[in-house]
C-alpha positions as CSV (number, residue, x, y, z in Angstrom):
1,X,95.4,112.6,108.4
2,X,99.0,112.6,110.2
3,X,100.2,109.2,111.7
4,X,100.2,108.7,115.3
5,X,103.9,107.4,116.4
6,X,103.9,105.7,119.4
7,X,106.6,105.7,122.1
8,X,109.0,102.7,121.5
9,X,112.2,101.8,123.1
10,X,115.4,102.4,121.2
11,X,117.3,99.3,118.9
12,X,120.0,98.9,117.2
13,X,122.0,96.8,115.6
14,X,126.1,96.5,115.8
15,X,128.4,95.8,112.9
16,X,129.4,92.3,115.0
17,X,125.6,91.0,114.7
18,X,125.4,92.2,111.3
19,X,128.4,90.1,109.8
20,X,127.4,87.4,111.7
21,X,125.1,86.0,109.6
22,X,125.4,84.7,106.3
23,X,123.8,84.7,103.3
24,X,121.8,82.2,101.6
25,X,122.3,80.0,104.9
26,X,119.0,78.6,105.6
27,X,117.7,75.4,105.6
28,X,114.2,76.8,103.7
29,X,116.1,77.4,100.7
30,X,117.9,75.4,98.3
31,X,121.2,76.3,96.9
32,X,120.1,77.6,93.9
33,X,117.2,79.9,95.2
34,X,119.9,81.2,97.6
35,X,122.1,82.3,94.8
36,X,119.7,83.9,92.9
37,X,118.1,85.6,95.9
38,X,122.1,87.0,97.0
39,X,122.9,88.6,93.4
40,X,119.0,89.9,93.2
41,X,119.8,91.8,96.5
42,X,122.9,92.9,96.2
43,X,121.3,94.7,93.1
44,X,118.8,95.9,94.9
45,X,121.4,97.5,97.7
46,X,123.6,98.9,95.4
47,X,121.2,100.9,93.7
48,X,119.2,101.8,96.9
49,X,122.0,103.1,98.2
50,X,122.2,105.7,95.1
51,X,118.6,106.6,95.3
52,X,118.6,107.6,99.2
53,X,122.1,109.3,98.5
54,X,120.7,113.0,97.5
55,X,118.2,112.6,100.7
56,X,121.0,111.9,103.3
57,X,124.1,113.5,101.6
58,X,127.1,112.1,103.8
59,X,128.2,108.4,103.3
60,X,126.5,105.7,104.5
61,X,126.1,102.1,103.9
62,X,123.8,99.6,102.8
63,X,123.7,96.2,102.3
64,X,121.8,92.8,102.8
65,X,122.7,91.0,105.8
66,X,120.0,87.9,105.8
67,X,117.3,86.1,104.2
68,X,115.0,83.4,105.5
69,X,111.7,82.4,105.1
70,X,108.9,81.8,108.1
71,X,105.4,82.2,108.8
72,X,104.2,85.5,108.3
73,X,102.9,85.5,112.5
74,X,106.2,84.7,113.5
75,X,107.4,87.6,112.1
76,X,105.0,90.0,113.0
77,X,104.8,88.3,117.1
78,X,108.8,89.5,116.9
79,X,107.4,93.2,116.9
80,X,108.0,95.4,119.9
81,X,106.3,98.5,119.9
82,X,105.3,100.2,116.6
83,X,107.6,99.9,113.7
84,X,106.7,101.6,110.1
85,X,105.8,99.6,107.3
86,X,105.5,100.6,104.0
87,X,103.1,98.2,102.0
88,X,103.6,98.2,98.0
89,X,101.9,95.7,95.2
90,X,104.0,93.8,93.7
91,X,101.7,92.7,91.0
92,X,97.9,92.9,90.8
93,X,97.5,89.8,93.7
94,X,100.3,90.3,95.6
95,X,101.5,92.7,98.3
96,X,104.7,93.4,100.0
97,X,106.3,95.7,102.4
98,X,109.6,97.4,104.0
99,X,109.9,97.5,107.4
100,X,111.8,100.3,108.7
101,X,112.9,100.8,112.8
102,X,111.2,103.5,114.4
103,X,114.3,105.7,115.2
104,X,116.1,104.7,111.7
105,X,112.9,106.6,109.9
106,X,112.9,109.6,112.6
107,X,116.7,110.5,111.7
108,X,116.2,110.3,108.2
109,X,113.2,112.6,107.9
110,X,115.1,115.0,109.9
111,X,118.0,114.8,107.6
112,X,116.1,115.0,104.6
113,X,114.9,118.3,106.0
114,X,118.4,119.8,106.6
115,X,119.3,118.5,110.3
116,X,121.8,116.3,111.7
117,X,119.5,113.6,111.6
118,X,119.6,113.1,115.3
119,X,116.4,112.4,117.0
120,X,114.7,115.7,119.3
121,X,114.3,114.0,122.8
122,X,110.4,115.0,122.5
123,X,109.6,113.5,119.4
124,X,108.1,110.0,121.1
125,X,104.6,109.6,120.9
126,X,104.7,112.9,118.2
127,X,102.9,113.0,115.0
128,X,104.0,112.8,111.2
129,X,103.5,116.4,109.6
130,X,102.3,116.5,106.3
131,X,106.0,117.3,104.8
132,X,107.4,114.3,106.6
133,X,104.7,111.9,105.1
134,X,105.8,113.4,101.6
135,X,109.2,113.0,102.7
136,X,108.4,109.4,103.6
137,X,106.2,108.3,100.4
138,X,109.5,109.3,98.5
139,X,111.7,107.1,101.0
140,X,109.3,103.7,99.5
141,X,109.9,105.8,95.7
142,X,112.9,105.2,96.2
143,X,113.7,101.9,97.7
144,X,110.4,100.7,94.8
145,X,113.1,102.3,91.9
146,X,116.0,100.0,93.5
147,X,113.4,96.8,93.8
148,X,112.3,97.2,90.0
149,X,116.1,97.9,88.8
150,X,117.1,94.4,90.1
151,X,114.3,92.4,88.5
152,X,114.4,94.5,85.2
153,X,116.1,92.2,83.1
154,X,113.7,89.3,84.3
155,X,110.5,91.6,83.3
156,X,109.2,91.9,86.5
157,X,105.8,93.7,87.0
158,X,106.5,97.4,88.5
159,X,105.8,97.6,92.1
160,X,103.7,100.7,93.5
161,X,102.2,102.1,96.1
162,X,99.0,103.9,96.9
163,X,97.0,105.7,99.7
164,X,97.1,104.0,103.1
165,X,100.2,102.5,102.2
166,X,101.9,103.6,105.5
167,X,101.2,101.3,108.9
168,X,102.3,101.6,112.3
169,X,100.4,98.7,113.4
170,X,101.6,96.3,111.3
171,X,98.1,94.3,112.3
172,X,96.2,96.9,110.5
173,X,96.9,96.1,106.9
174,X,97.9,92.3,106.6
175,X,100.4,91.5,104.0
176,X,98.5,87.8,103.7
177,X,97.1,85.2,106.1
178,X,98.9,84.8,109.1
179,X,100.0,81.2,108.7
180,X,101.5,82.0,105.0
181,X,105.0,81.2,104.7
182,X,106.9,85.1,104.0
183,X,110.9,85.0,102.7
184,X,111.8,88.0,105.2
185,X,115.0,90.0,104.1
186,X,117.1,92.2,106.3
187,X,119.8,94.9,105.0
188,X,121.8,97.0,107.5
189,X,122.0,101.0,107.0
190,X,124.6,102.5,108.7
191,X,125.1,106.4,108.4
192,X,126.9,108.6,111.0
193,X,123.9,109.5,112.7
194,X,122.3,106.1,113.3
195,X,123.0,102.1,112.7
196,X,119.5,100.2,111.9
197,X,118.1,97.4,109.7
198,X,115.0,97.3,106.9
199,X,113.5,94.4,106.3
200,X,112.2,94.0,102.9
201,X,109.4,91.1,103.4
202,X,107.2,89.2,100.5
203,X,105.3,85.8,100.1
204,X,106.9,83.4,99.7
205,X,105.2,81.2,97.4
206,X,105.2,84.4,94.7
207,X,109.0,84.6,94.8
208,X,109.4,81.1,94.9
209,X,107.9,80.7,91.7
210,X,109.7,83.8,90.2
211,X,113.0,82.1,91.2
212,X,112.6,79.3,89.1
213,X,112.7,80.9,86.0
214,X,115.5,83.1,87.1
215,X,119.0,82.8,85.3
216,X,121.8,81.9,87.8
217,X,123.7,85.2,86.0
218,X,124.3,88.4,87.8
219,X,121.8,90.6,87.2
220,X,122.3,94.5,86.3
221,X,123.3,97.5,88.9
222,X,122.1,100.5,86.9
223,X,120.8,102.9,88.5
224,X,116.8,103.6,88.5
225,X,115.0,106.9,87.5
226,X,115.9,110.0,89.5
227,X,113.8,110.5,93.0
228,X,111.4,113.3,92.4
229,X,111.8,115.1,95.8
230,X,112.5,118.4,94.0
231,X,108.6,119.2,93.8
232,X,108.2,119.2,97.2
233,X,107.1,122.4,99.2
234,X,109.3,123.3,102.6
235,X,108.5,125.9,105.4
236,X,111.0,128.6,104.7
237,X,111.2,131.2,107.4
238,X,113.2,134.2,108.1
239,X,113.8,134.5,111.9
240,X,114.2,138.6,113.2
241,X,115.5,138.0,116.3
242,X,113.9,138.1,120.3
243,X,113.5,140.9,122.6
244,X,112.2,140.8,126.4
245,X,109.5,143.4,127.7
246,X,108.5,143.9,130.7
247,X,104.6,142.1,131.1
248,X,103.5,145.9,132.1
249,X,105.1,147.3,129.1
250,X,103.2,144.8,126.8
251,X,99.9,145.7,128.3
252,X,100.6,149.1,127.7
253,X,101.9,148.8,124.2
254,X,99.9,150.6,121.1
255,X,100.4,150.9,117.3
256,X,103.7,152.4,116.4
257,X,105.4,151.3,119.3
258,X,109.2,149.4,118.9
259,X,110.5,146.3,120.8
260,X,114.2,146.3,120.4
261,X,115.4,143.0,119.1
262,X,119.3,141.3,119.8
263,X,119.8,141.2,116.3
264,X,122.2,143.7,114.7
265,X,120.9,145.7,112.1
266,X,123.4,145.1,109.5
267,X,124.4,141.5,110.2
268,X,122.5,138.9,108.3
269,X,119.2,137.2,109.6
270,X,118.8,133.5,110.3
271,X,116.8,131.7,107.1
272,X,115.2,128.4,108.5
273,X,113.9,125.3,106.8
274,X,111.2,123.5,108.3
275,X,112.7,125.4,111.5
276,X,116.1,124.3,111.3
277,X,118.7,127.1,110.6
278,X,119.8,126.5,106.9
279,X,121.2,130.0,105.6
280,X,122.0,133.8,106.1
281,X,120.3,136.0,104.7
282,X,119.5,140.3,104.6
283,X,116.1,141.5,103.8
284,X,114.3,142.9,101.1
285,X,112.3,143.3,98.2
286,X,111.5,141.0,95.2
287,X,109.1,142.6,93.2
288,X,105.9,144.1,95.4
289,X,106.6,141.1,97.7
290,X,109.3,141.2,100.4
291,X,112.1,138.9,100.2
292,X,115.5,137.8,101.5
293,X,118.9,137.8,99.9
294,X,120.8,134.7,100.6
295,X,124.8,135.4,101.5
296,X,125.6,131.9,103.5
297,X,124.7,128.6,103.5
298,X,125.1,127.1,106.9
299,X,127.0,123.9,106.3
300,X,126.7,120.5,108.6
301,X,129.7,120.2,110.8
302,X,132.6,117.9,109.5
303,X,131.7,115.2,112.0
304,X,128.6,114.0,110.3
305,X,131.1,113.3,107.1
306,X,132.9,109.4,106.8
């Protein structure tokens, strides 16, 4: 069934709060656990910035801002409106999630299906079509690949997900008991369609103990298996063109009639992708099916580009 999004109010995040914390600065965590923790996410930023790169193709950044532990209530009372998470099982008793903001995962869906990745003014209170909930299981495939490549040399169980793993209500599926104690990281994203924040949040207690085994040595940046988007299916459409008829005309009209369309008949129609304007292309035939000829792709404009 498609997710219900409800309206919520627009956040970001500037570059000045972002620098303005500090890693590892926390009175929860000892000095030790914070070193650890800082070279385990730096891993984990570093290569999830490679495995979101073919989805968004421009430059962007990513990279953890803060870490700090709390009780798993606080953090969810600190909640305004609806904001995605994306539960995963860290081992056989233990869960975790990503939260994402609202409007960060709105702009990257649209990217990933060849926009701008700026939001439509009427997609508040809209609903998740069955390509954007592909879209967005592959988002956590990814972001799981760049978790598991910064434990791998510790031997780490491999996280996954399963059904129901995405939650608007973050109340709905509970991550533990609300008075557990959660280590609650934050990275910044910053593209040049949007500036937001994912929170990457697990118990505590589980980490904790996965710490103290940890060497203090930097841990490897290579990057994780491939994302397999490829095998998803898109809506490709070719668009003819419009024409305008007067409403008595198209009472009257019968088999065999013509509308005249506004589009040439030897310039190249319109190919769109999930209805947004992709290529050029002339009709035709493939085989006994009828096909279009691509002559243009129809390139993002040089602003969205670093």
């Amino acid at each position: 069934m498609p997710s219900l999004i409800p309206p919520v109010p627009r956040q970001r995040v500037s570059r000045s709060q972002a620098v303005s914390y500090r890693l590892g600065q926390t009175a929860s965590l000892g000095p030790t656990e914070s070193q650890r923790l800082s070279r385990l996410w730096e891993s984990f930023a570093q290569t999830a910035t490679l495995q979101l790169g073919p989805y968004l193709r421009c430059n962007f950044l990513f990279e953890p801002v803060n870490f700090h532990c709390r009780t798993y209530r606080s953090y969810l009372n600190d909640f305004q409106g609806a904001r995605p998470s994306l539960y995963f099982a860290v081992d056989p008793a233990v869960q975790g999630c990503f939260t994402i903001e609202l409007d960060l995962l709105l702009s990257i869906l649209e990217r990933m299906l060849g926009g701008k990745g700026q939001l439509p003014p009427d997609r508040n209170g809209a609903y998740l079509t069955e390509v954007e909930s592909h879209l967005l299981a592959r988002i956590l495939e990814g972001l799981l690949n760049a978790y598991q490549v910064a434990w791998e040399p510790y031997q780490a169980p491999k996280p996954r997900f399963g059904p129901g793993y995405a939650q608007f209500n973050p109340y709905v599926a509970m991550l533990c008991s609300p008075s557990d104690t959660v280590l609650v990281s934050t990275f910044q994203i910053r593209t040049p369609f949007m500036e937001s924040t994912i929170d990457l949040v697990l118990p505590w207690e589980s980490i904790k103990r996965r710490l103290a085994v940890l060497p203090v040595a930097p841990v490897s940046t290579t990057a994780g298996p491939k994302l397999k988007w490829q095998t998803q299916q898109v809506e490709v459409s070719l668009y003819l063109g419009k024409g305008e008829v007067l409403f008595s005309d198209l009472l009257g009209l019968e088999k065999g009639d013509i509308i005249k369309l506004d589009t040439p008949i030897r310039e190249p129609l319109e190919v769109r992708v999930n209805g947004l304007p992709k290529f050029k292309a002339f009709p035709g035939m493939r085989g006994r099916h009828l096909g279009a000829r691509v002559c243009e792709v129809l390139l993002e404009s040089p602003e969205e580009v670093w």
